[in-house]
C-alpha positions as CSV (number, residue, x, y, z in Angstrom):
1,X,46.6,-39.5,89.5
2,X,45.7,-41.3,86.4
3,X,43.9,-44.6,86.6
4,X,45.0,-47.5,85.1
5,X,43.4,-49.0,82.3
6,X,42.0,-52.6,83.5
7,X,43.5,-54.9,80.6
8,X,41.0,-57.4,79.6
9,X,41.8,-61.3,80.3
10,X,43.1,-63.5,77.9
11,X,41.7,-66.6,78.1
12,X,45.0,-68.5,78.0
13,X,45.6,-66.7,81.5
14,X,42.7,-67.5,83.2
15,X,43.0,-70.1,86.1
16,X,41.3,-73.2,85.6
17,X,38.1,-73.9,86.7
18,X,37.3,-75.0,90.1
19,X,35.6,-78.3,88.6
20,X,38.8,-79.2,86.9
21,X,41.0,-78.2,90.1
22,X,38.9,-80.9,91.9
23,X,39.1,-83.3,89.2
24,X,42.8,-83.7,88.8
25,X,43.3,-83.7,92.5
26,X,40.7,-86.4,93.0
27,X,42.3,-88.5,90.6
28,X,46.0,-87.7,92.1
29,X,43.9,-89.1,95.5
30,X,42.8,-92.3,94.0
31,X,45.9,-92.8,92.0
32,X,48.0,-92.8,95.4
33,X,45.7,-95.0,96.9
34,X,45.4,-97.4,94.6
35,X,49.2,-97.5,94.7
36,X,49.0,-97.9,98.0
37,X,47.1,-101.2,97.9
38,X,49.5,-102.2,95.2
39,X,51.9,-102.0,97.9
40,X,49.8,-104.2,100.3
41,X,48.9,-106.8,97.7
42,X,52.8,-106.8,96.5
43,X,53.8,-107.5,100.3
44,X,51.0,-110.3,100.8
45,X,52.4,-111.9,97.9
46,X,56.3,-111.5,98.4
47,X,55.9,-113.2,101.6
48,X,54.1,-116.2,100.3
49,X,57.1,-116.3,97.5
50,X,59.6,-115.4,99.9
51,X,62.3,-113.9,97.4
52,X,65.9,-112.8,98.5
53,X,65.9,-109.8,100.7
54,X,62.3,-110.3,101.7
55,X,62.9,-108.2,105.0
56,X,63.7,-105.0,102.7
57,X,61.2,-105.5,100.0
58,X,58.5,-105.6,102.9
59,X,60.2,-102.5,104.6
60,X,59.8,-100.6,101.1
61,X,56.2,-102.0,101.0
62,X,55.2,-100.8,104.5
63,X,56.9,-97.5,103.5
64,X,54.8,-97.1,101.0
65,X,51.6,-98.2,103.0
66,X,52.0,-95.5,105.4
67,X,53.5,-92.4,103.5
68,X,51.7,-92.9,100.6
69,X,48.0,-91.7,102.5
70,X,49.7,-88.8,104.1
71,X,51.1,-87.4,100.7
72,X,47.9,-88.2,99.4
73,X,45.4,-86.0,101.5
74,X,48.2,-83.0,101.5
75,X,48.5,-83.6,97.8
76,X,44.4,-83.3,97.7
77,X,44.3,-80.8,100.1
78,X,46.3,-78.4,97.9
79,X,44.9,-76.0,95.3
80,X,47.6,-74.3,92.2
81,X,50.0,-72.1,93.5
82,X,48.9,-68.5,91.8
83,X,49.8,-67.1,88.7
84,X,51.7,-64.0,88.8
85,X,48.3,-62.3,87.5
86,X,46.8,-63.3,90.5
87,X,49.8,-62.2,92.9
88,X,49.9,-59.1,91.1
89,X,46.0,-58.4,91.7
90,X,46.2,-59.2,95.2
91,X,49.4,-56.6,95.9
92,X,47.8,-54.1,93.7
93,X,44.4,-54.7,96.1
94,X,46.3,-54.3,98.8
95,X,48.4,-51.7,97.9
96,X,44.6,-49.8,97.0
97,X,43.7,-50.6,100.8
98,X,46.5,-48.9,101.8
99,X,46.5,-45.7,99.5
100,X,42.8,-45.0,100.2
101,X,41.9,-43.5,103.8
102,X,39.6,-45.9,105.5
103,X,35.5,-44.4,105.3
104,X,34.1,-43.5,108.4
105,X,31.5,-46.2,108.7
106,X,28.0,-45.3,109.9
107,X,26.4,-47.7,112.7
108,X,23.7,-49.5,111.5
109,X,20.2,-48.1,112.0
110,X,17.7,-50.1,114.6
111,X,14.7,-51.0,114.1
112,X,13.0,-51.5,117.1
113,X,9.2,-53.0,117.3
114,X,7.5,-50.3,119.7
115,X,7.9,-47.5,117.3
């Protein structure tokens, strides 16, 4: 069986670092939560105007006040999907794993102080 050439990576396929992953999902974080006080300030100050449909605005508010967090930390939480490089690597690993019988493993050699 032949063995495939390893094709060299282009850097327009590389993933981006994991520096930049964090950075754009820390500012997602802060984004939402700043949004999130927006939401609290906007309700402290429609009830002190007391517009029409007050009840709904300050529904939409507390809405926004308690899903925003969640979506926040899962949004943070979350790395890239992969790129079909990557997908591809990982079957092609696997499918290697499979192909190739499993070595017999020696047991590690002991050392022990009286000898």
């Amino acid at each position: 069986m032949k063995k495939q050439q390893e094709r060299p990576t282009v850097i327009t396929d590389a993933a981006r670092s994991q520096g930049d992953q964090l950075r754009s999902r820390e500012i997602r974080y802060v984004s939402m939560m700043a949004l999130r006080a927006a939401c609290l300030i906007t309700g402290a100050v429609l009830i002190s105007v007391r517009p029409p449909l007050l009840p709904l605005w300050l529904i939409l508010c507390a809405a926004g006040m308690v899903i925003l967090p969640w979506m926040a930390v899962l949004i943070a939480n979350d790395r890239p999907a992969k790129t079909k490089a990557e997908r591809a690597a990982s079957r092609h690993q696997v499918d290697q794993r499979m192909i190739e019988p499993e070595r017999a493993e020696q047991p590690p050699r002991v050392i022990d102080a009286d000898d």
